[in-house]
N, C-alpha and C positions, 0 to 999 in steps of 0.2 A: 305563144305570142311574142315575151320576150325574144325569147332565141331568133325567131324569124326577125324582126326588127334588128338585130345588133348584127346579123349577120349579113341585111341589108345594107347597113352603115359600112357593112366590112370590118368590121371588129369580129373575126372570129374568134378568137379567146375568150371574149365576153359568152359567145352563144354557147360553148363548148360550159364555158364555167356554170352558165344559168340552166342548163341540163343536171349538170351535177347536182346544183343547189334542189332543186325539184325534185331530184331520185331520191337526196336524199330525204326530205324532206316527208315524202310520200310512204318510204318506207319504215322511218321511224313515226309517224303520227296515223296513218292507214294501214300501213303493213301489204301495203299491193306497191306495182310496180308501173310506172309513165304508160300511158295511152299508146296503143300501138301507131298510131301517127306521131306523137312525140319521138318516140324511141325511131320511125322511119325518118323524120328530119333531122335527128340525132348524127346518125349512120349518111347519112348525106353529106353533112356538112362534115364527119369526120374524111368522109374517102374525096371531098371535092365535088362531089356532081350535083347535078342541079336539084334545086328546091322542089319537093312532092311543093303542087298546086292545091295552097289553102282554103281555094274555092269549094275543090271539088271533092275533094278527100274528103269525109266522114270521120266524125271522132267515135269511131267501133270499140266495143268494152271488149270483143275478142278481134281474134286476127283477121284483118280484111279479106273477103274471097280477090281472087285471084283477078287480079286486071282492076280491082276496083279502084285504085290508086292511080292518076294521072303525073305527069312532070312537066314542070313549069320549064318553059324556053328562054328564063334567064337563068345563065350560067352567073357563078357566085363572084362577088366581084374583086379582084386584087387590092383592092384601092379605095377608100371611102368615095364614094360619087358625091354630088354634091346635091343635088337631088333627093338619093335614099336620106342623105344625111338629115334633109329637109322633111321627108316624111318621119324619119322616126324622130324628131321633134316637137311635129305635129301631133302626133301618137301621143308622148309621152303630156304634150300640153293639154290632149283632151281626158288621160288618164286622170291631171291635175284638178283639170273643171268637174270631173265628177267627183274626184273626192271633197271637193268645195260643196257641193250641190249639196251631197250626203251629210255634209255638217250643217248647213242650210235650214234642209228638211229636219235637223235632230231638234238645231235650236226650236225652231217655230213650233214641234208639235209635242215635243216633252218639255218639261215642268224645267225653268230656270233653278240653277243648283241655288241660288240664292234669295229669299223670299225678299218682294217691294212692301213697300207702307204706306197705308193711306189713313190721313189724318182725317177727323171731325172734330170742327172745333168754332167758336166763335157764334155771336148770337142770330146770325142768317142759318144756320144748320143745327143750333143748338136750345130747346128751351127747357128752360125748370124755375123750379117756385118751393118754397117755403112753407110748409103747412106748422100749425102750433096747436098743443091742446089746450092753452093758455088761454088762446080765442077763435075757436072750433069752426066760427061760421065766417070769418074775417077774412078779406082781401087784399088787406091792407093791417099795418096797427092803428088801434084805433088813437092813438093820441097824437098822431103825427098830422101837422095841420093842411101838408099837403097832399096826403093819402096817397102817396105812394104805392100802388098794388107791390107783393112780394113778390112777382117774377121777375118785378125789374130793380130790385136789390141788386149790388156787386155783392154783396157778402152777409152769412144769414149764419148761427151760431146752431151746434148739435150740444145737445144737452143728456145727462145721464143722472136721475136721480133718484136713489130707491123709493119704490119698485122696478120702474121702467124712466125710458125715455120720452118724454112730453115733446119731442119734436123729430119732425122727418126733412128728408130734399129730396124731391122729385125731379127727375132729370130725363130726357128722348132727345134721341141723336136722329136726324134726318139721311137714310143710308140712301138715297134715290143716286147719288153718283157714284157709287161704288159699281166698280167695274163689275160686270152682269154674268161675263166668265172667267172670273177669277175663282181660284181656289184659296180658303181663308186654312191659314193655318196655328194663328193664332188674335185673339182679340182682348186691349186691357183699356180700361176705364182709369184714366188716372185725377185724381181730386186735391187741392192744395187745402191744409188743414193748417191754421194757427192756433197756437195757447192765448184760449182766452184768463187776462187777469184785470181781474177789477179787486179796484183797492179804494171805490168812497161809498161803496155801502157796506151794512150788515152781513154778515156774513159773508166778507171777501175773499175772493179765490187771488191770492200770492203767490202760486204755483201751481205748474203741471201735472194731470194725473194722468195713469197710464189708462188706456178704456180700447174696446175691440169695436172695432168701423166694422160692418156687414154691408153689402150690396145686395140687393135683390129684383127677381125680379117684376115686374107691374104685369097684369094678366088682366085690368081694366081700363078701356079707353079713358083719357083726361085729357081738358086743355088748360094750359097757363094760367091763362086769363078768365079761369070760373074755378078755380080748383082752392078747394081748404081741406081743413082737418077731418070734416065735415062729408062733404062731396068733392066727386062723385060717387062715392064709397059706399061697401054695402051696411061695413057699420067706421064711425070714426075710428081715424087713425088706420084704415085698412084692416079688413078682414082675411087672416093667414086660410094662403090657399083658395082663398077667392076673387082678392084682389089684386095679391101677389104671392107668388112662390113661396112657401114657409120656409125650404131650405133656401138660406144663400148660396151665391155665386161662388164667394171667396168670403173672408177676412179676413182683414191685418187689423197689428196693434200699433196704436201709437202710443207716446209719451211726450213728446214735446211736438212744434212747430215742426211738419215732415208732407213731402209728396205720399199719396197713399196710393199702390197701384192695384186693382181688382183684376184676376183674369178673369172675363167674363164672354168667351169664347162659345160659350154653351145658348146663351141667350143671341149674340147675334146670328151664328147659326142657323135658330129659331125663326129669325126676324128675314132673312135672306130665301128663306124656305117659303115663308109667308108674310109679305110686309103687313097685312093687317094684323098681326099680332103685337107690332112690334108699340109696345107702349111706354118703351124705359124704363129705368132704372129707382129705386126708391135706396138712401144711404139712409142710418141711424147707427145711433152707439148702442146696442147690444147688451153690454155688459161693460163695471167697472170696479176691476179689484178693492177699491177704498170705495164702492158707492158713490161717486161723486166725478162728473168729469164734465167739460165746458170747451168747447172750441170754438174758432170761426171757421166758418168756410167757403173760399171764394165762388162765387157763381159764376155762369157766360157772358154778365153784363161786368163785371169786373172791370175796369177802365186798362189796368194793365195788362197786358194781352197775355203777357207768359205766366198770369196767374190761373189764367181759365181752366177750368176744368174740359176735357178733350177725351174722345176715344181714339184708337190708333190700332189698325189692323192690320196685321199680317199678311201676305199672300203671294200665291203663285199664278204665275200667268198659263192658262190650259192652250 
């Protein structure tokens, strides 16, 4: 195709040279040798005569029977025309658009080298609440005169104190705008945790202890606005493996004031596969080296917006 273009332009040294590159080409990577029609418009343009007709010629894997080869009734031209020049132009500009086209079709239907990220965040997408074993059946604390329900706290404290922990956070992210054909490659639940210190009661915490944050995940329907220590639960405080997952997601540890990030990959997964499963997430402190550990932690009502707790997912576009 080359050759026949360049020799159209009237550049024969281009066509002579673009034969070479193809023998050689063929014969170090295939080990056989040019098309018997190659090799006959080869031998053409070396002796001068006219161009075998590209129409009619046949690309034969052996040697053409006899007559089957016709000749074109342009003789080759001294002189670039202006014309030919113009077709192989054309040629090489539609060579161009297909190779566009092919990068085109790569983007659109393989996986971007780069994963997007879509955030969940804020309290239109985002609810959780506060359970305590303190007061099992409560919606609120009972002493506060305005009875504040606990899902619309900004900030609600995890507690560790031997035996266990006496309090949980409930948290569900709303995935319904998450793109529908994406592919999720990775997913993490990040939570802002402060050192709690109080210094005017009895037995004051003056300092931070280090304790292990677990995520888990919820396997029972809840709403915000009806949910304690209590209910909907099969027994308070959740019952492992029935009202949630007894293995966690992740853990990390803290020791002081830190963002805590969970990959929790596995569960939205879960949640994407089947949105009716998807019932959120429960945080506690697990465990604390010195028995004792105390923090705050901001909720999605938080006034400060970069304090909320958010999920943020990974993914590629199919």
């Amino acid at each position: 195709m080359l050759m026949r273009l360049y020799i159209l332009s009237g550049d024969r040294q281009a066509a002579l040279q673009q034969f070479e590159k193809c023998q050689e080409l063929l014969r170090r990577e295939l080990n056989v040798e040019p098309m018997p029609a190659t090799r006959e418009l080869h031998r053409a343009i070396l002796e001068g005569r006219p161009l075998p007709d590209a129409t009619m010629m046949p690309a034969w894997s052996v040697a053409p029977p006899a007559g089957a080869a016709t000749l074109a009734d342009l003789p080759i031209a001294a002189s670039p025309a202006p014309g030919r020049r113009r077709l192989l132009l054309l040629a090489l500009a539609a060579a161009a658009m297909v190779v566009l086209a092919l990068a085109a079709l790569t983007w659109i239907f393989l996986p971007s080298s780069s994963p997007e990220s879509f955030v969940i965040a804020g309290p239109a997408n985002v609810k959780d609440t506060w359970i305590t074993e303190q007061y099992p059946n409560d919606l609120y604390w009972p002493e506060d005169p305005d009875r504040t329900p606990y899902e619309k706290y900004s900030r609600v404290h995890l507690q560790f104190y031997k035996p266990r922990p006496p309090d949980r956070v409930v948290i569900q992210f709303d995935l319904g705008q998450f793109p529908a054909t994406a592919q999720v490659t990775q997913a993490a639940f990040q939570i802002h945790l402060e050192t709690w210190i109080e210094l005017e009661v009895a037995g004051a915490l003056t300092q931070s202890y280090p304790a292990q944050v677990s995520v888990f995940q919820i396997l029972t329907p809840w709403r915000a606005e009806m949910t304690t220590f209590s209910q909907p639960w099969t027994q308070p405080g959740l019952q492992p493996g029935v009202d949630f997952n007894a293995d966690p997601l992740d853990t990390q540890v803290i020791t002081a004031t830190a963002w805590l990030k969970f990959d929790v990959t596995e569960a939205v997964l879960d949640w994407l596969r089947d949105p009716q499963t998807n019932h959120g997430l429960m945080i506690e402190i697990t465990s604390a080296p010195e028995d004792i550990a105390h923090y705050w932690v901001d909720l999605t009502d938080q006034g400060a917006a970069i304090l909320r707790p958010y999920l943020q997912i990974s993914y590629r576009k199919r």
